[in-house]
N, C-alpha and C positions, 0 to 999 in steps of 0.2 A: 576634624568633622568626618564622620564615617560617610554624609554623602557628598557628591561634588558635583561641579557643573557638568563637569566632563559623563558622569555617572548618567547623569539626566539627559545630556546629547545622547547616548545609547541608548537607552530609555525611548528615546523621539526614533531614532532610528528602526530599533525593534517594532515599534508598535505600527511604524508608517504602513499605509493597506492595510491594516485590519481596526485600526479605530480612527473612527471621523476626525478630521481636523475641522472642530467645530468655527463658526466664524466668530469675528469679535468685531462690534458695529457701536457706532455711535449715537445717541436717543438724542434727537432734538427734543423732543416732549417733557422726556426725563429729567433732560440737562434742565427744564426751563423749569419744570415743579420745584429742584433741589436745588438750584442755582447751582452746582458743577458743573463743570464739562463730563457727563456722563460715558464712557463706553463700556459695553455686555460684553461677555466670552457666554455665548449660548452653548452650557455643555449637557444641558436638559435634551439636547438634539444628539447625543450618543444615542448606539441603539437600545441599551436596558436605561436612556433618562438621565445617566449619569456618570459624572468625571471618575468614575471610579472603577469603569472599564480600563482607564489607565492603567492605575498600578494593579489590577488584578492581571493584568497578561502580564505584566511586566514581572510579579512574582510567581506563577505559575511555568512560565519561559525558561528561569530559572533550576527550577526541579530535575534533578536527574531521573532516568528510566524507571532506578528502582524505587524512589520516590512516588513520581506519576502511580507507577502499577498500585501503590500501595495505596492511593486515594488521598482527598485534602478535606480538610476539614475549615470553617468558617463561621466564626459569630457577626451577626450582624443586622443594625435593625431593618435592615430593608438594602439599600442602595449597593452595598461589597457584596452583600449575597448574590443578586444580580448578575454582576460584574463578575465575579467569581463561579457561578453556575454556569453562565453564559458561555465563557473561553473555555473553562475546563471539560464544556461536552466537546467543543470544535476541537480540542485537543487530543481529547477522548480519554481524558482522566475523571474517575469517579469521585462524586463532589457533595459532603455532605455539609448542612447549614442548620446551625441553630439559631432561630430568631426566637427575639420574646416574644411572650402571647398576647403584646399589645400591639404588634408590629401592623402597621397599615394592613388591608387586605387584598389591595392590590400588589402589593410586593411580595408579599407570602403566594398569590397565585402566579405571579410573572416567572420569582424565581422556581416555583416548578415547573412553570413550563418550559423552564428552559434547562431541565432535565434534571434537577439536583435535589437530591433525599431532605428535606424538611424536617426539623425538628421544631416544635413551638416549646419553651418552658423557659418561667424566669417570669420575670415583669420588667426588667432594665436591661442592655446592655450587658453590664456587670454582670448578673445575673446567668445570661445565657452564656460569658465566656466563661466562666466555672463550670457551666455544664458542659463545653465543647472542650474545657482543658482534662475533664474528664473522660468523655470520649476518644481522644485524643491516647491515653493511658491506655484503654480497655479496646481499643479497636485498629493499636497503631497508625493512625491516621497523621497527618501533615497538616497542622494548622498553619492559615494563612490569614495572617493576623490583619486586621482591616488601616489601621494606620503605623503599628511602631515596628517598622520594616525597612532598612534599606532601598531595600524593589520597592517596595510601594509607595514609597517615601520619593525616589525617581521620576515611579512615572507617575506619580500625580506631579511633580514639578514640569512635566511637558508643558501642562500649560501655561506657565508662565515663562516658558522658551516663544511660545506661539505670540502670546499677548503683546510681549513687549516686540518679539520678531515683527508684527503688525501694526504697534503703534508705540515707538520708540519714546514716545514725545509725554508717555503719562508719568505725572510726580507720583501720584498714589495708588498702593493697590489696594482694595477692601475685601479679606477673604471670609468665609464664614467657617469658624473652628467645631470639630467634634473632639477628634482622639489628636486630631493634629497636622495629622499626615499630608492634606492638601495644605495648608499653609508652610510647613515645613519645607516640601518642595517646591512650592513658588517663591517661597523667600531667597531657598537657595540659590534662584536660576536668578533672581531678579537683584538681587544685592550682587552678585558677580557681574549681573551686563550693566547694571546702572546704579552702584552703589549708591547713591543719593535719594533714591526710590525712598518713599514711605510704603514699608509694609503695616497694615492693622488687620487684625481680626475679631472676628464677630461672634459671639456667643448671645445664646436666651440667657436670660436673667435668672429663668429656672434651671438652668444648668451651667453656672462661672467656673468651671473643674479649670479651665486654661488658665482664666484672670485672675483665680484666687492662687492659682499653682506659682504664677510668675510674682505675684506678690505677697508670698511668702502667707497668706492668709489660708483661715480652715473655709474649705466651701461648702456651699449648703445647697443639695443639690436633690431635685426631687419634683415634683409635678407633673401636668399632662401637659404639654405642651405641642403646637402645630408644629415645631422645627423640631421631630424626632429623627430626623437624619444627626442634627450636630447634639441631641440630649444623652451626655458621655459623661457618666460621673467619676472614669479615670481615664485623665490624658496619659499620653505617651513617655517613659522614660528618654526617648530619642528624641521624640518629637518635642517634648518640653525642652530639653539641652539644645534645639536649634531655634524655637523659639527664643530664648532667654539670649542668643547671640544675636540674632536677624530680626525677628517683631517688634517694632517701635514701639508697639501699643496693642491690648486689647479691651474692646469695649464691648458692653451690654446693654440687649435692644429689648421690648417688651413683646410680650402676645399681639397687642394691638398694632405696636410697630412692623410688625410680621405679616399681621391681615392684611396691614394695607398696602406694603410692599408686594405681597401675593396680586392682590388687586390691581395693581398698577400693573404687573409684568401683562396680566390677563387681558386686560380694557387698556391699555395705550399699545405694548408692543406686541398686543395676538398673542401670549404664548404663556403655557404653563407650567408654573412653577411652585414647586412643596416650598413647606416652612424654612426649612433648611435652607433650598436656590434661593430664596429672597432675600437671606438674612443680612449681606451686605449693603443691599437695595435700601433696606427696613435699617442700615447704621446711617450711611446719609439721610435719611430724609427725618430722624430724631435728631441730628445733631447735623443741623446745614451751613452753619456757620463754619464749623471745621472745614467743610469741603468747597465752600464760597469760591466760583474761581478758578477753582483749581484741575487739572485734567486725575479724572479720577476712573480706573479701571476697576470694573465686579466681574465677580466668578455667578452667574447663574449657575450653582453646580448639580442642581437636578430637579426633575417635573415630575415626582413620580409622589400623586397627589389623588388622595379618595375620589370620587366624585363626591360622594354625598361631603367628606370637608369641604370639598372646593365651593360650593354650592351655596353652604354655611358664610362660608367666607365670604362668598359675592353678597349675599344677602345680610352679613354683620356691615360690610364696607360701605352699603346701600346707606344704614340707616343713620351709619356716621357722617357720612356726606352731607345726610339733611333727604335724600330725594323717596326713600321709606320712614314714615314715621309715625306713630301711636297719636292719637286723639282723646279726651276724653270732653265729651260734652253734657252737658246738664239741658237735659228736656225735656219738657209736659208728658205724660204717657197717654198721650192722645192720639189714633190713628191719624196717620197722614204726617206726623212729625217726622218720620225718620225720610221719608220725602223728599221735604221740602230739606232736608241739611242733605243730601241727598245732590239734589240740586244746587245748594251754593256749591259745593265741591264740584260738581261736575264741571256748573260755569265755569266754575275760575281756572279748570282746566285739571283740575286734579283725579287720580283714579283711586277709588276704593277697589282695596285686596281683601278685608277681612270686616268685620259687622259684629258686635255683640252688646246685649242690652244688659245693664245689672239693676233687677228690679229689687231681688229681697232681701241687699244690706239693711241695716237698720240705721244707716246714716244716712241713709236715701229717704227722702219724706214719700209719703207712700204714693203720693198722685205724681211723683217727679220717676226719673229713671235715668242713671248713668250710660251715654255712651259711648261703647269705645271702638273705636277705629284705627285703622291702617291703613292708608292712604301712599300713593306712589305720587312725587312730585320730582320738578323737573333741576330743582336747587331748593338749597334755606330758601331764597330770596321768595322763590313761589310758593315755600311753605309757608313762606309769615304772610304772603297775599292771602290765601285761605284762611289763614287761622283767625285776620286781620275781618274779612269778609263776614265770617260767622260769628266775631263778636259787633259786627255792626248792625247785622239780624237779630242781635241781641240775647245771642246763645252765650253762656260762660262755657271757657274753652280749655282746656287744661294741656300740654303737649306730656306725652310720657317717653320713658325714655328706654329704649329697649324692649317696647310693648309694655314697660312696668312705669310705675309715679317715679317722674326724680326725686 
């Protein structure tokens, strides 16, 4: 195996003082929604958000003088650009990065600001490193490839030196996969201190480039997806060779399982986390049976999340919960009606957010009027008191679903 533990000790060494040794804590809350013994590695609390200031110094450290002078180059949707712009000012190596032009917008502004030439072109991943293997060509430049690297393969394995350094006692890790690289090197450090360890990893459904790679299947790999940190539609030549030795298992979680793990880090533990930091969060809590029990360690591996998605996200999670939700009621189109429903809602303690009347369908009889509502409740249980309420007023009540008819 080209990396080793020993590699990754150096790794930990190098980078000690210049990146957070994020903490790793234990979620009573957590543990009790998913029934595992949960505990986080908050690596969303590096300075650019993400574990991937690891192996960016770690491959950068690396470079000789004439290299540095010569500048590095960087494809990435967001999180290695980061990480890679970041060290390479403090280094004082010139640092170019092509992201695709769907890349978040807070990552495309962060990673300028922290000094490094921005290219946007491409729509995937794939896409932008063709364009940076050409620049690369045309500008001699030093690509600094984001997962299938020795260095970076390294020190992203610190963290799983730190994890288990801190909580020796976990059978499982669940890491979230893109190119590889972070699971490559947690496996590595964690199969050597505790060989018995379950390593898994996590992929979107819209992107199984790992799960279909280790089981020999074509993947099918393509959509928009909130975990655009791990949507990689080619894994790692190294990184797939160390998976197929160390990964017990890779599995796939949904868009929805993603939201609501997003949601959970946000409303139980304070803290924010992209598609991508959730995505092991969002493997236990689809499949809790597997983890029943059992001490189970996650990589939060980064916060670097829209506002306006997160927003989305709070307010998709909302209405799954039951405590946002669509109404439609059937009543007289007589003033004073929307009133008095008006008033059931408020008794019973519910709040209207949104009001719309539909008078000129034509399956509307013309003296009646559909209405529909959005309503803030405090659980299902206080929705169905309302809903329960206004058909005892003798309204027909319909619930929709996503603001639309289920």
């Amino acid at each position: 195996m080209t990396v080793s533990l020993d590699d990754i000790r150096r790794a930990a060494d190098l980078i000690r003082g210049q990146v957070v040794r994020t903490p790793s804590a234990h979620s009573r809350t957590l543990s009790r929604i998913t029934g595992a013994e949960l505990w986080i590695k908050f690596e969303n609390l590096q300075f650019t958000a993400s574990f991937k200031d690891r192996g960016a110094l770690v491959k950068l450290s690396s470079l000789t003088a004439e290299e540095r002078a010569r500048g590095v180059i960087a494809m990435s949707a967001g999180n290695h650009a980061q990480g890679v712009a970041y060290h390479a000012n403090r280094l004082g190596i010139p640092a170019t990065i092509v992201m695709p032009a769907t890349a978040p917008h807070v990552k495309v502004r962060q990673t300028e600001e922290h000094g490094a030439r921005v290219v946007l072109e491409g729509d995937t991943l794939a896409e932008a490193e063709a364009v940076a293997r050409r620049l690369v060509a045309e500008q001699d430049l030093v690509l600094i490839h984001p997962y299938d690297d020795p260095h970076i393969i390294a020190g992203q394995g610190t963290i799983g030196l730190e994890v288990l350094g801190d909580h020796p006692e976990l059978d499982v890790l669940v890491v979230p996969v893109g190119g590889g690289g972070l699971i490559a090197g947690i496996a590595i450090a964690a199969k050597a201190l505790k060989p018995g360890i379950e390593v898994i990893g996590v992929e979107t459904q819209l992107y199984p480039s790992m799960y279909a790679a280790l089981r020999g299947e074509p993947d099918a790999c393509g959509g928009n997806t909130i975990a655009e940190g791990i949507a990689v539609k080619n894994v790692g030549k190294l990184t797939l060779e160390i998976a197929r030795e160390l990964v017990d298992d890779v599995v796939l979680v949904s868009e929805a399982d993603l939201e609501r793990a997003v949601g959970l880090f946000l409303g139980v533990e304070k803290t924010v986390a992209e598609g991508a930091g959730a995505a092991g969060l969002a493997a236990v809590l689809a499949n809790p049976e597997r983890y029943r029990g059992r001490r189970v360690g996650t990589v939060l591996c980064g916060g670097n999340i829209d506002a306006r998605l997160l927003a989305s996200v709070i307010t998709r999670n909302l209405a799954r919960e039951g405590r946002i939700a669509g109404l439609r009621v059937k009543i007289s189109d007589q003033p004073g009606t929307l009133a008095k429903v008006a008033g059931i809602i408020g008794a019973a303690g519910g709040n209207i957010l949104e009001v719309s009347h539909q008078r000129l369908f034509l399956d509307v009889p013309v003296k009646n009027a559909d209405l529909d509502l959005v309503i803030e409740t405090r659980d299902p249980a206080h929705l169905d008191r309302i809903v329960q309420n206004l058909a005892a007023a003798g309204y027909t009540v319909r619930r929709l679903n996503a603001y639309r008819e289920a």
